[in-house]
C-alpha angles and dihedrals in degrees: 000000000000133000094242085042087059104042089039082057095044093052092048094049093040078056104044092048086052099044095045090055098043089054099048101024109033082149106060089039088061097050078051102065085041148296098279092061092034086056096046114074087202092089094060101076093048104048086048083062099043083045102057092051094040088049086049099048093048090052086050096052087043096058097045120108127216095248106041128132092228098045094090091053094049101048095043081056083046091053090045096049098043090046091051095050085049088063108046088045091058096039087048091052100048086044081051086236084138129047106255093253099042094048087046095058094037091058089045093052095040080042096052086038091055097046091052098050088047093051081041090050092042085052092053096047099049089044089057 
């Protein structure tokens, strides 16, 4: 398997898990990044919402082939969202919009998202 191949699968099932846990336990996601947003039912609606596209995308990167037409588009789209999830978990951390630790796992795992669609999307363009 290549190394593309490999990346490309991590990041769909990182995102599915998340997604699918987001979706149907928005709850215990939330204990998980910490007490304050385990304790505040405001984050329920939103990570149901979060959960439903991350759960999509994810379907969508597991069922790409290498050599498909669309697998560039789409992981141009996974760099920019991850990147972009990197960001705002970093700038809602420092405005103190996210509990510390929650802010901290949250960038890791946007971070590590990020780096494995880029090695995904570098493995596309040089197999094309």
């Amino acid at each position: 398997m290549k190394l593309g191949d490999v990346t490309r699968t991590a990041l769909a099932c990182v995102r599915i898990f998340n997604g699918a846990l987001g979706l149907v336990a928005a709850e215990r996601m939330a204990k998980s990044l910490g007490d304050e947003l385990g304790d505040d039912k405001r984050f329920v609606y939103p990570a149901r919402m979060f959960g439903i596209r991350t759960l999509v995308l994810g379907v969508d990167l597991l069922t790409l082939k290498s050599g498909d037409a669309n697998a560039r588009r789409v992981l141009r789209q996974a760099v920019l969202i991850h990147a972009t999830d990197t960001a705002a978990a970093v700038y809602a951390g420092r405005r103190g919009e996210l509990p510390a630790r929650a802010a901290k796992l949250t960038t890791i795992i946007s971070a590590v998202n990020t780096g494995l669609a880029v090695v995904s999307l570098l493995a596309a363009e040089k197999d094309s």
